[in-house]
ZAROMI-914641 format. One record per residue: residue in one letter; x, y, z of N, C-alpha, C, CB in turn; chain; residue number from 1. Coordinates in steps of 0.2 Angstrom, whole numbers, always signed. Glycine has a CB too. Example, Ala and Ser with C-alpha at 12.3 -4.5 7.8 and 13.67 -1.06 7.14 Angstrom:
% residues 2
   residuo     nc1     nc2     nc3    cac1    cac2    cac3     cc1     cc2     cc3    cbc1    cbc2    cbc3   cadena   num
         A     +66     -28     +39     +62     -22     +39     +66     -16     +39     +57     -22     +45        A     1
         S     +64     -11     +35     +68      -5     +36     +64      +0     +39     +70      -3     +29        A     2
//
This chain:
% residues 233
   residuo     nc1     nc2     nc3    cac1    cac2    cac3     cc1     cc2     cc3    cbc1    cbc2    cbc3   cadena   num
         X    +631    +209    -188    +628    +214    -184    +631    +221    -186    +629    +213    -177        A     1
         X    +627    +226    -186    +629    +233    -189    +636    +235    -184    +622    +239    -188        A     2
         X    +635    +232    -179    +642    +236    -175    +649    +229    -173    +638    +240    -166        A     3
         X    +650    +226    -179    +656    +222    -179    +661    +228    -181    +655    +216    -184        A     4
         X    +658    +228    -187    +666    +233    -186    +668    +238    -183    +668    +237    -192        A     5
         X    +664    +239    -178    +667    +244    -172    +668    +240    -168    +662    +250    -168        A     6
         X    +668    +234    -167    +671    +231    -160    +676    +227    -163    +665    +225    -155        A     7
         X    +679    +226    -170    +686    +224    -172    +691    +232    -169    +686    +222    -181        A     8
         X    +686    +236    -172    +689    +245    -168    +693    +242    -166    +686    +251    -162        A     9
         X    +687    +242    -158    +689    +242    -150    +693    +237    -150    +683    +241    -145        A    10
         X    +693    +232    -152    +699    +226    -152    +705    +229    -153    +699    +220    -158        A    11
         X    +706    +233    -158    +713    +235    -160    +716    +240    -153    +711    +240    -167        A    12
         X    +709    +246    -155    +710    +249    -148    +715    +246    -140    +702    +251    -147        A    13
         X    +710    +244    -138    +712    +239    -132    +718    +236    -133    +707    +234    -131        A    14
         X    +719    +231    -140    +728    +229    -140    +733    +235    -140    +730    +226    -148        A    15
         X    +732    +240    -142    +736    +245    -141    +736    +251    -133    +734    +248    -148        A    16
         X    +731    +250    -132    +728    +253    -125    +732    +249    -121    +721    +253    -124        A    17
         X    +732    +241    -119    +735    +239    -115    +741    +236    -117    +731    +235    -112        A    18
         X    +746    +240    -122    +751    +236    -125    +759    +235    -120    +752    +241    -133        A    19
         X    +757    +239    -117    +764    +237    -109    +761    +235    -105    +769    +243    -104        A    20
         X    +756    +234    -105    +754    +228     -98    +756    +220    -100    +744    +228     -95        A    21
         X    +761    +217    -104    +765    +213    -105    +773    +215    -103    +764    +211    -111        A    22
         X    +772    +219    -102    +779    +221    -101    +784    +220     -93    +779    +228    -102        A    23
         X    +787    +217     -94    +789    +211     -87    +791    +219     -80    +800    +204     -91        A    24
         X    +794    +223     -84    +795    +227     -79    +794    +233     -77    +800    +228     -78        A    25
         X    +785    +232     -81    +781    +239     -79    +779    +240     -71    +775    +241     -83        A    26
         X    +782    +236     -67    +779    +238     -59    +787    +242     -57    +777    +228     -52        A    27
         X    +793    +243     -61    +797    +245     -56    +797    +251     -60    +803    +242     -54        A    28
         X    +802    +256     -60    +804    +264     -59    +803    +263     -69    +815    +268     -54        A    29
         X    +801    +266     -69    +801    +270     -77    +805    +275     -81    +796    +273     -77        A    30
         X    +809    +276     -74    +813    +282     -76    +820    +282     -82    +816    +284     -69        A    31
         X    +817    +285     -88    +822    +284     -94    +819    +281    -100    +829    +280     -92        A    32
         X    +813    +278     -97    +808    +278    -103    +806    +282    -110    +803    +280    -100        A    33
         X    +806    +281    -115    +804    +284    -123    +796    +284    -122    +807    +279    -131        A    34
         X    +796    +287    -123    +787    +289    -128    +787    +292    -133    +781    +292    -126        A    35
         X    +782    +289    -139    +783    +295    -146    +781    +300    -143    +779    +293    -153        A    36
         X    +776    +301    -142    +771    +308    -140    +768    +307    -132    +763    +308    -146        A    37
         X    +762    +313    -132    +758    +313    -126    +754    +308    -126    +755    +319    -125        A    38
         X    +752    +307    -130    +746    +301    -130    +749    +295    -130    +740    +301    -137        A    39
         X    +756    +294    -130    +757    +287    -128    +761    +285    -120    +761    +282    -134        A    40
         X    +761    +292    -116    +763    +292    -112    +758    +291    -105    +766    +297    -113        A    41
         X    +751    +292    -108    +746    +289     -99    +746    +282     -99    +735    +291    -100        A    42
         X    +746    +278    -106    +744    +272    -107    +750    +267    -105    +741    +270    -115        A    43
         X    +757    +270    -104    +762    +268    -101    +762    +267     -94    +765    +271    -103        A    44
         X    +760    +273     -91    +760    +276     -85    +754    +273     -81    +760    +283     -87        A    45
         X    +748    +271     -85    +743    +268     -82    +743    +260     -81    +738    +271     -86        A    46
         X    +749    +255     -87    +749    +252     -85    +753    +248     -80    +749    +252     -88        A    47
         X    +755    +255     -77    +763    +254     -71    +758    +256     -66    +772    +260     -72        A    48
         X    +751    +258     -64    +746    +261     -60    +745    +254     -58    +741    +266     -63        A    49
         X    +742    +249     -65    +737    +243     -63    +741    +239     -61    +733    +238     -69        A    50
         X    +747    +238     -62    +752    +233     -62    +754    +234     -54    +758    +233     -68        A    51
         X    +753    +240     -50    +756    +241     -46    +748    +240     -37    +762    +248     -49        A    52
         X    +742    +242     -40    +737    +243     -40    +735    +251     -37    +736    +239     -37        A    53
         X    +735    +256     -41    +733    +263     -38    +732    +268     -43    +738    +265     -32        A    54
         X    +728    +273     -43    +724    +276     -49    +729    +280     -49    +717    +280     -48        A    55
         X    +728    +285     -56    +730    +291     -57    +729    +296     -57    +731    +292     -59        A    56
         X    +730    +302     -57    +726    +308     -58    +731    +315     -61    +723    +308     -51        A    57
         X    +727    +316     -68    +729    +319     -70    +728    +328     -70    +728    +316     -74        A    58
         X    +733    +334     -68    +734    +338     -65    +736    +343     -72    +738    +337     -59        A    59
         X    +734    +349     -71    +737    +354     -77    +744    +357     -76    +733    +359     -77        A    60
         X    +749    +351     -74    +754    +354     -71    +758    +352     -78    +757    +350     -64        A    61
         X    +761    +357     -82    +764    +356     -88    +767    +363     -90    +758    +354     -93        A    62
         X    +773    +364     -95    +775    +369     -98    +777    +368    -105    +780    +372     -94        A    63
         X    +775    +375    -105    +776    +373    -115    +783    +379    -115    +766    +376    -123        A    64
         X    +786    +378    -120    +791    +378    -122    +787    +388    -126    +793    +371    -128        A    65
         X    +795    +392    -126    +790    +401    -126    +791    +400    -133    +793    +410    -122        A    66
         X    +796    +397    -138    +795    +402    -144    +788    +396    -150    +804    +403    -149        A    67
         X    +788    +391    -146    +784    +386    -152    +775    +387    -147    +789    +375    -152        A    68
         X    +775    +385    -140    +772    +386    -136    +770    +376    -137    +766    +394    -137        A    69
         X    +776    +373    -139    +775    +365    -139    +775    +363    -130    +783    +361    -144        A    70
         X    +772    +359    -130    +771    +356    -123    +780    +353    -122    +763    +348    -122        A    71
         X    +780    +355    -118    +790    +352    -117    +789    +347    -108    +800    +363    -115        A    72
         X    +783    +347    -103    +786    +346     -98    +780    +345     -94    +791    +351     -96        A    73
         X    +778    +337     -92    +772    +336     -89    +771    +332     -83    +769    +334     -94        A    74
         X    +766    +331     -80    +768    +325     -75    +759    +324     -74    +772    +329     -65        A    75
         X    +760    +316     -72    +754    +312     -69    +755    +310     -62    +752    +306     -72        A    76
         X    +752    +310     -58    +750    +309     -52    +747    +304     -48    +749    +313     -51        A    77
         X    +749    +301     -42    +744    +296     -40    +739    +301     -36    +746    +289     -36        A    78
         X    +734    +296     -36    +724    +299     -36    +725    +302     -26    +714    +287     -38        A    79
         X    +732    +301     -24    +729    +302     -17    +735    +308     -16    +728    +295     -11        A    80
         X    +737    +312     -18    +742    +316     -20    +739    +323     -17    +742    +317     -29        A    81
         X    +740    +326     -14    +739    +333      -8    +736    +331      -4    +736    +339     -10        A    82
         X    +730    +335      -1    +725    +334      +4    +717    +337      +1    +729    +340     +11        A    83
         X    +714    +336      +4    +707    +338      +1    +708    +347      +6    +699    +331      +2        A    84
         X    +706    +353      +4    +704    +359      +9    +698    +357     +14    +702    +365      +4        A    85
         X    +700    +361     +20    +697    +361     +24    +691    +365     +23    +700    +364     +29        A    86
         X    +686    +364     +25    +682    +368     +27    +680    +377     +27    +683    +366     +32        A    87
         X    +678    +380     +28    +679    +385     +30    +676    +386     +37    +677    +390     +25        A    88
         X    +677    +390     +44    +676    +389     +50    +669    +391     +50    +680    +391     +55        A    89
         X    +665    +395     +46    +657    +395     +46    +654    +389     +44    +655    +400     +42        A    90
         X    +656    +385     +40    +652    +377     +37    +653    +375     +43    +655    +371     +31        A    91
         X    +661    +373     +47    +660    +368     +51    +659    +370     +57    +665    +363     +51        A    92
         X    +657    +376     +59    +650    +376     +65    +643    +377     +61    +651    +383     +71        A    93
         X    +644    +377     +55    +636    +375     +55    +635    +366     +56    +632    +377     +46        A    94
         X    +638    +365     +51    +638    +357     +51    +637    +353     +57    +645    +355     +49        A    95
         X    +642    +357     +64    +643    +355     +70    +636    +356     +76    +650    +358     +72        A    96
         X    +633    +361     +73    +626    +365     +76    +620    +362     +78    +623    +369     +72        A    97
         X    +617    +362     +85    +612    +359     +86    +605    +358     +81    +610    +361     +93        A    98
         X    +601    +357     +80    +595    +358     +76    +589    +355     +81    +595    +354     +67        A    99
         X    +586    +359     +84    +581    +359     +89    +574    +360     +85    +584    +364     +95        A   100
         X    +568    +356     +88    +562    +357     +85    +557    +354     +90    +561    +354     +77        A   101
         X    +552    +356     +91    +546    +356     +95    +546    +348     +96    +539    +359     +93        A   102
         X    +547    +344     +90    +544    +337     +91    +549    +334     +92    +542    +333     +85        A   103
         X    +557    +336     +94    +562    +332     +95    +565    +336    +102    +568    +331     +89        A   104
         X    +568    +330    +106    +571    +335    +112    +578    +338    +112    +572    +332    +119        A   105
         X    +578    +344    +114    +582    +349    +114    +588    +347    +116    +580    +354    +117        A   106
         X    +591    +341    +117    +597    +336    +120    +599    +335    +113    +596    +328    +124        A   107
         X    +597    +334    +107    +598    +327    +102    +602    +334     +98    +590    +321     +97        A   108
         X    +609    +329     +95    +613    +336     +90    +612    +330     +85    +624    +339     +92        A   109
         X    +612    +335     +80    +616    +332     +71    +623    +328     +71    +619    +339     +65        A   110
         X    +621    +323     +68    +629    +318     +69    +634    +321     +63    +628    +308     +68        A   111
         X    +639    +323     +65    +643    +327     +58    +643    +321     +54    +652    +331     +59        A   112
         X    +644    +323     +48    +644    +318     +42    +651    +316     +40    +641    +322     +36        A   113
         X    +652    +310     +41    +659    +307     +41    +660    +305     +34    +660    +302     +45        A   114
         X    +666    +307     +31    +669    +307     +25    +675    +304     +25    +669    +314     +23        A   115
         X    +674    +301     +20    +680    +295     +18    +687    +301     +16    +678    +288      +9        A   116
         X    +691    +300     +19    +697    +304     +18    +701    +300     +11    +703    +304     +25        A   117
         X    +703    +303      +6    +704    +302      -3    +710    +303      -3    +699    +306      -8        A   118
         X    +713    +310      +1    +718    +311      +0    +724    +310      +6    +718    +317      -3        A   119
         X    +730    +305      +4    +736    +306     +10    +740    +309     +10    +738    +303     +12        A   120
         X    +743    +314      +5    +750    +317      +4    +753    +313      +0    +754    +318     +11        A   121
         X    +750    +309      -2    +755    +304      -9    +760    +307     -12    +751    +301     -15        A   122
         X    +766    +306     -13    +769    +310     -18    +773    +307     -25    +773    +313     -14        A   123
         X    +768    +300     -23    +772    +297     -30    +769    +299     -37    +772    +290     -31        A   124
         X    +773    +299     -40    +770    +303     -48    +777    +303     -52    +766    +313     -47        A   125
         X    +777    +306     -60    +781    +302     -63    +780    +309     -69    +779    +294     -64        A   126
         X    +786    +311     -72    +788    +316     -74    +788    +315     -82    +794    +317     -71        A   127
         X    +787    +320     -87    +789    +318     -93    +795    +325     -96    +782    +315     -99        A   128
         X    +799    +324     -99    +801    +327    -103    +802    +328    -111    +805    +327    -101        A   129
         X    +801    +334    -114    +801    +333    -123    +810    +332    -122    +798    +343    -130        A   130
         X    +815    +329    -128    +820    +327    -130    +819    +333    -136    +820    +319    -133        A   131
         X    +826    +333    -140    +827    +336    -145    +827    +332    -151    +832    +339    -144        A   132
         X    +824    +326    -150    +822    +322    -156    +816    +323    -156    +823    +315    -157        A   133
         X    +811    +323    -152    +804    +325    -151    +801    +319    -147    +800    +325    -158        A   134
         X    +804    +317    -143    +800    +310    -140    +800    +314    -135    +803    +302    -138        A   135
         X    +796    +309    -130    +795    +310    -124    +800    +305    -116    +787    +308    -126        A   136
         X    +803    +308    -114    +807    +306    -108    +805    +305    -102    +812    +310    -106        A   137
         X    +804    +300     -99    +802    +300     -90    +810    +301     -87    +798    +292     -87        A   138
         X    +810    +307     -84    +817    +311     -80    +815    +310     -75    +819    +319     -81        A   139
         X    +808    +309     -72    +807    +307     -64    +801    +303     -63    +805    +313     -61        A   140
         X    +801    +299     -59    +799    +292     -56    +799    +290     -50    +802    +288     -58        A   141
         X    +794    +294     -46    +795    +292     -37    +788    +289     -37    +796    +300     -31        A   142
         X    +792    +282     -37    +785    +277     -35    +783    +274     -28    +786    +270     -38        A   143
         X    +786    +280     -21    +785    +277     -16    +778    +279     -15    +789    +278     -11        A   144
         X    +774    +277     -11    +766    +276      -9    +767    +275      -2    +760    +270     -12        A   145
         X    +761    +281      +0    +760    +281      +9    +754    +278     +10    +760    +290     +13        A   146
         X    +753    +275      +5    +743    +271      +8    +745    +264      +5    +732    +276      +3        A   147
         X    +738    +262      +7    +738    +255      +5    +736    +254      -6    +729    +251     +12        A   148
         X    +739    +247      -5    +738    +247     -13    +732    +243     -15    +743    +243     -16        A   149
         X    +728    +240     -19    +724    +239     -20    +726    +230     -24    +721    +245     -23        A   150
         X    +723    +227     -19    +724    +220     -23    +721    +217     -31    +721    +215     -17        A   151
         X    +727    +216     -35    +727    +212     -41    +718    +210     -44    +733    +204     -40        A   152
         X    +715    +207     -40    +709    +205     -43    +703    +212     -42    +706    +198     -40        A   153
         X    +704    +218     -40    +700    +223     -36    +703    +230     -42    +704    +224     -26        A   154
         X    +710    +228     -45    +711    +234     -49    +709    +236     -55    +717    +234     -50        A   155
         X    +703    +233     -58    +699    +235     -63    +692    +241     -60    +697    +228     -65        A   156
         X    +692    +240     -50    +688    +244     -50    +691    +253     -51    +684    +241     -43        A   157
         X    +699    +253     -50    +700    +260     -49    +698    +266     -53    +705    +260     -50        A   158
         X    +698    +271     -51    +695    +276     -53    +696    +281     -59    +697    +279     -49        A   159
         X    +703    +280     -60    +705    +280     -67    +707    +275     -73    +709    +283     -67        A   160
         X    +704    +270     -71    +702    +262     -75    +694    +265     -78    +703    +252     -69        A   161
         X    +690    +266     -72    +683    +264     -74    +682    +271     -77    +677    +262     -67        A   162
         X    +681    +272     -84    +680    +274     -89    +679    +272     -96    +682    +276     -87        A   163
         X    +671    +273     -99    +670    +269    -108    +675    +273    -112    +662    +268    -112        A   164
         X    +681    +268    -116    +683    +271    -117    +680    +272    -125    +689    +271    -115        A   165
         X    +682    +279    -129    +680    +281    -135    +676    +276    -138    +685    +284    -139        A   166
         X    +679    +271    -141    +679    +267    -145    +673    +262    -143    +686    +266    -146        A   167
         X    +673    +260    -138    +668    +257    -136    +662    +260    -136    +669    +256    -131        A   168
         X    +661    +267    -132    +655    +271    -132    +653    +271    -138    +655    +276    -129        A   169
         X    +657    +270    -144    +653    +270    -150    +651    +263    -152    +658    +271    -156        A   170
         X    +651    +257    -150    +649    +253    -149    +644    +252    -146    +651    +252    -148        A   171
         X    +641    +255    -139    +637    +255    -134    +632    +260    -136    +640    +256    -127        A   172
         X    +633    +263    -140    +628    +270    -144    +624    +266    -151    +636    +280    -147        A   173
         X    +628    +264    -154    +625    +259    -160    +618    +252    -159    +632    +254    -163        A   174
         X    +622    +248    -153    +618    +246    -149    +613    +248    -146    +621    +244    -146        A   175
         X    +613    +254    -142    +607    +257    -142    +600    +258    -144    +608    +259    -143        A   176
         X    +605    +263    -152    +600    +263    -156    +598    +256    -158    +600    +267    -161        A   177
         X    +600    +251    -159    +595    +244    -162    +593    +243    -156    +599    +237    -165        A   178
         X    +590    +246    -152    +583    +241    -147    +587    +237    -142    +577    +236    -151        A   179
         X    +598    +238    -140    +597    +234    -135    +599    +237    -129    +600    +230    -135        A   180
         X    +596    +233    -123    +595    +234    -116    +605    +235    -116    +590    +227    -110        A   181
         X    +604    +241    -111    +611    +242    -107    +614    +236    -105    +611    +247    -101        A   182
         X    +613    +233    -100    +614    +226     -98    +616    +221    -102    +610    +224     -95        A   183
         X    +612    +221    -106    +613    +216    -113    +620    +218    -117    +606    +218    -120        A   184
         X    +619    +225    -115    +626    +227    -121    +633    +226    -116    +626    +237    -124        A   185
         X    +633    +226    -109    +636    +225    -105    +639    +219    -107    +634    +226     -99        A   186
         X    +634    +214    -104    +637    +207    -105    +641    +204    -113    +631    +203    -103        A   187
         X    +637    +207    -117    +640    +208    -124    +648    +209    -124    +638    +215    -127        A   188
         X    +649    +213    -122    +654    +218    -123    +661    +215    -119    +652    +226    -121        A   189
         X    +660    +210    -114    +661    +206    -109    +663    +200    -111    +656    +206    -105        A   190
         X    +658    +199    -114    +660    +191    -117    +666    +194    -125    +651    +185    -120        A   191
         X    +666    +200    -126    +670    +200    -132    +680    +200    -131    +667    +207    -137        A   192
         X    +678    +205    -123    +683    +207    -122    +687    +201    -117    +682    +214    -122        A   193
         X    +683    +196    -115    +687    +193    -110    +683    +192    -102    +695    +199    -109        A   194
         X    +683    +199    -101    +684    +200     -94    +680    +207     -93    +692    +201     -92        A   195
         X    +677    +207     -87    +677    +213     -86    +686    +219     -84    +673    +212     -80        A   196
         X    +688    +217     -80    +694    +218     -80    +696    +222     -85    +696    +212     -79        A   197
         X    +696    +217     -91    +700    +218     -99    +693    +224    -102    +701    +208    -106        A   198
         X    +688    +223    -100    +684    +228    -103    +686    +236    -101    +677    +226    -102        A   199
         X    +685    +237     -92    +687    +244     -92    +684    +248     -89    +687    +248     -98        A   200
         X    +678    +245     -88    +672    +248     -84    +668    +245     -79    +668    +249     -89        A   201
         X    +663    +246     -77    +660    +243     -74    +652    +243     -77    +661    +244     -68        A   202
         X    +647    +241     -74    +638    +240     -76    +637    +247     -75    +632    +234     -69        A   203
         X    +639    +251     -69    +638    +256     -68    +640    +260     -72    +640    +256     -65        A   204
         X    +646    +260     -75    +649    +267     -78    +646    +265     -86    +657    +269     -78        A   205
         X    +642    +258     -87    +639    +260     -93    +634    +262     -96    +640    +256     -95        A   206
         X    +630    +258     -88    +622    +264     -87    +623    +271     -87    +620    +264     -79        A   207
         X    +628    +275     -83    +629    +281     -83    +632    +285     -89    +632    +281     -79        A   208
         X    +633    +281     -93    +636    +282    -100    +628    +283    -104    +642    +274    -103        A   209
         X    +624    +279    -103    +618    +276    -108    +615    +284    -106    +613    +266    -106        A   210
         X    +615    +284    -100    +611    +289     -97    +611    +296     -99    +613    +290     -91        A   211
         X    +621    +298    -101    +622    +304    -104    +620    +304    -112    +631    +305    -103        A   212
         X    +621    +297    -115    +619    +299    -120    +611    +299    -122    +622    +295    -124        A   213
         X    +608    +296    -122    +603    +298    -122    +597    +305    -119    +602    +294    -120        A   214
         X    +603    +309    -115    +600    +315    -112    +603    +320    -117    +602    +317    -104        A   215
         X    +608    +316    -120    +611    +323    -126    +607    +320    -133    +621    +322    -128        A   216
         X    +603    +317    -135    +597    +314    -140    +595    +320    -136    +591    +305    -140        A   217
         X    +590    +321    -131    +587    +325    -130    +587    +332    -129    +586    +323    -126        A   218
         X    +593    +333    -128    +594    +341    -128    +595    +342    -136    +601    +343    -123        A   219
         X    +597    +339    -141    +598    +340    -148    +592    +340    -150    +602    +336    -152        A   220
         X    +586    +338    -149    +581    +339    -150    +577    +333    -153    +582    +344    -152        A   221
         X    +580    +328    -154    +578    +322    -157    +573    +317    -154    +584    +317    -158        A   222
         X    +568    +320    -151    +563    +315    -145    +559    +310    -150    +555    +321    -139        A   223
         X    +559    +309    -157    +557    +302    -160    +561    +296    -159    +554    +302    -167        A   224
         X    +569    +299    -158    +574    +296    -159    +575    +291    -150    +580    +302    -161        A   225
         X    +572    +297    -146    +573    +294    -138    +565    +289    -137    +573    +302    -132        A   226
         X    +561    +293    -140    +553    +286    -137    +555    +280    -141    +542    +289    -141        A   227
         X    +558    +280    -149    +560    +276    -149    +564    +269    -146    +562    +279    -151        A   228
         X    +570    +271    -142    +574    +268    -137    +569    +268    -135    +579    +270    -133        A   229
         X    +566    +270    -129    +561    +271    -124    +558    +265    -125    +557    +277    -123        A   230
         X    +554    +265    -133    +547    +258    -133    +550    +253    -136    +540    +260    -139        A   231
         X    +556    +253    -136    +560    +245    -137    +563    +243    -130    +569    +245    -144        A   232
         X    +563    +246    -127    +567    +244    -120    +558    +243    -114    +574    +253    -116        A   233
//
């Protein structure tokens, strides 16, 4: 098939993407950790997230160093980390405001709209430092959590798991263009890698993936390239 050698890629990819989730003691403190660089420092950090069950979330909280302007000092965060802002007090007396109309009685209010609270003051999150060799140091590691964790077979749905990563979407774009259905390419890709789980995503985020690409065919101006898809599917 045209796109084997992108899914040996993604084989590689994914061995290397999930390469500490063998690692007997990525559920405890991390602190004192090496990483060669920035880019092997989420895939660490994310695998101590799954192993433990709870997302992450990445913040522009970093300093770079003044005479090189080298990143020296970074941190990741779990996903429930501050508070979400209030309101401003004009939304929530609109929000909270009767809406009266001739065809309804002037008793009945708007039910305010209840919203899942996302954030609890979490404060765990985990620290990197540059070395004077050039690696990367975890100097801080506070893995306590004020919410509930997410059970072992549920931690593929997390928030910062479900995402196609690169290497795949190049896979799921090839496929495409040969006339296959999204779904098709789902289960594909599923059966190569194992698992959903092991794959990374969900049905959804690949739909929503198929969706972006195809609107960017369209905005580049390629519409024989889109009726195309369109009259194979």
């Amino acid at each position: 098939m045209a796109w084997d050698d992108d899914i040996d890629n993604a084989d590689l990819f994914y061995l290397d993407y999930y390469k500490y989730d063998n690692d007997e003691n990525i559920k405890l403190s991390l602190a004192g950790r090496l990483v060669d660089n920035r880019e092997d420092a989420l895939p660490m950090y994310k695998a101590h997230t799954r192993a433990i069950g709870f997302s992450v979330r990445k913040k522009n909280t970093l300093r770079r160093n003044k005479t090189d302007g080298i990143i020296s000092d970074f941190y990741f965060f779990c996903s429930k980390e501050g508070h979400r802002r209030k309101r401003k007090k004009k939304e929530k007396e609109i929000a909270n405001s009767e809406f009266i109309t001739e065809e309804k009685e002037s008793s009945k209010k708007r039910k305010e709209r209840s919203i899942n609270e996302t954030r609890t003051g979490c404060r765990a999150n985990i620290r990197f430092n540059k070395t004077e060799y050039g690696e990367y140091c975890v100097v801080q590691h506070n893995i306590k959590h004020n919410h509930e964790l997410v059970y072992p077979s549920e931690r593929h749905h997390l928030k910062s798991e479900r995402s196609v990563k690169e290497e795949i979407g190049l896979v799921i774009e090839k496929m495409v263009d040969s006339g296959i259905k999204p779904m098709d390419c789902y289960e594909y890709l599923k059966r190569e890698v194992g698992s959903e789980e092991a794959l990374g995503h969900t049905k959804r985020d690949l739909l929503n993936y198929v969706t972006r690409y195809k609107s960017s065919i369209i905005e580049g101006g390629d519409m024989q390239v889109y009726w195309t898809h369109y009259n194979k599917e």
